[in-house]
Phi, psi and omega in degrees: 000161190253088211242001154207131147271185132249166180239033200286349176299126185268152201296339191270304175288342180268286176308329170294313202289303171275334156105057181261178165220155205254112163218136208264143155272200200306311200265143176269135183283129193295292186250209185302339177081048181258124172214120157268347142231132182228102162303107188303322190294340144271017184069352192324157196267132160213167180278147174211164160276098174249167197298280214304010172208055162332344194231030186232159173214142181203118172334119163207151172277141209279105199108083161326114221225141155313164171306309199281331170272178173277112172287353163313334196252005201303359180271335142300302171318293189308325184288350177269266190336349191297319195299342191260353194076069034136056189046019187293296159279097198252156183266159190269342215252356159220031169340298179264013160214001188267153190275356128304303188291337211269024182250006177215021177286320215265291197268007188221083153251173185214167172262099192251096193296130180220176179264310167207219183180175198243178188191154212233116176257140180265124175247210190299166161072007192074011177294134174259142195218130156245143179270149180242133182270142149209185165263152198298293139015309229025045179263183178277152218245162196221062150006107187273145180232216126196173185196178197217153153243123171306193180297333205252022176091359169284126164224132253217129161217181189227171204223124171295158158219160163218197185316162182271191196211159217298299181347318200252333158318311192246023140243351182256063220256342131355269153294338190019082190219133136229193200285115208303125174210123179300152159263167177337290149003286177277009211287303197281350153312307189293340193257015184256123174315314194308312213288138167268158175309325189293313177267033177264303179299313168333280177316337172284287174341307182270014140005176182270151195298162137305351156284011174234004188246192156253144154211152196182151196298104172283171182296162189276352208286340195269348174269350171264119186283015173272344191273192169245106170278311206288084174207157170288359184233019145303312218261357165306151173265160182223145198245146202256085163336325212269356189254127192253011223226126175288104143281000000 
């Protein structure tokens, strides 16, 4: 599941890139929403392209939250909800029926730009390794979403997820799953008011290929919650006797 990323991307290069213009919402951003790990279980504010302001990027929390709470309360609300994955995460395969999701599949989907993102590969004996994903390219890599706005004006989203694809079977080889990430192609798709249900699952399905992106083993610092992760030298590789697997 995709529960960290990284963002290193200034708010500047993300707009050009998607050809947005930057309007801040309820909650205002302390700095740029720049991470080189950003732990989802901290919620963090971060940027996305939601459908209803197609030509805008806006600050949101990172955990999907209902219409109906107050997002002033969103640190209570995440501490109940932790048992649940804290909203991080939606599965795509149930998009059109959970009693969140299926009220913002159609009209609140979003792009959640990121530079890459980790996965935790199991290796022999249980050893946990997190792999750092990005594209080969190094461009942004562009997340499928959806998102909510509370009673009180926060809005809050989750990151899709579906089945793994072999690449990720065999370094995300536990859950086997990963994270929907459009290609380029579909950006302004994904964000169209229009899309029937049918080419909205196309688009999950048809996803970016495992050949366009990279992946490889990083320091353990991103899964301990005692280190300091957020350095610019998380996203180095570090090579592991205990990972047996060509990546």
């Amino acid at each position: 599941m995709c529960y960290s990323v990284s963002q290193t991307k200034s708010v500047q290069t993300l707009e050009h890139h998607y050809d947005v213009e930057n309007i801040l919402g309820s909650v205002k951003p302390e700095k740029d929403l720049r991470y080189y790990h950003a732990n989802g279980f901290s919620h963090p504010l971060m940027w996305i392209l939601p459908q209803e302001q197609r030509n805008s990027i806006i600050p949101s929390l990172w955990g999907i939250m209902p219409s109906n709470k107050l997002g002033a309360g969103h640190v209570e609300y995440y501490k109940n909800a932790v048992r649940f994955g804290g909203g991080l995460n939606a599965q795509s395969e149930k998009l059109f029926h959970h009693f969140i999701y299926k009220f913002s599949a159609m009209g609140r989907r979003c792009i959640v730009p990121v530079t890459g993102f980790f996965e935790p590969h199991t290796a022999p004996k249980k050893f946990k390794v997190p792999f750092y994903f990005d594209r080969q390219d190094q461009n942004p890599i562009s997340l499928a979403g959806i998102y909510n706005v509370t009673k009180d004006g926060y809005n809050t989203f989750t990151i899709l997820t579906k089945p793994a694809t072999p690449l990720f079977a065999k370094i995300h080889n536990t859950k086997l799953r990963r994270p929907v990430i459009l290609n380029d192609s579909d950006i302004d798709v994904w964000l169209d008011g229009s899309l029937s249900v049918s080419t909205i699952k196309e688009v999950i399905k048809d996803d970016m290929p495992d050949e366009l992106l990279r992946a490889y083993p990083v320091s353990k610092d991103v899964y301990n919650p005692k280190a300091h992760s957020d350095h610019k030298d998380i996203v180095l590789p570090v090579e592991y006797a205990e990972v047996a697997i060509d990546y």
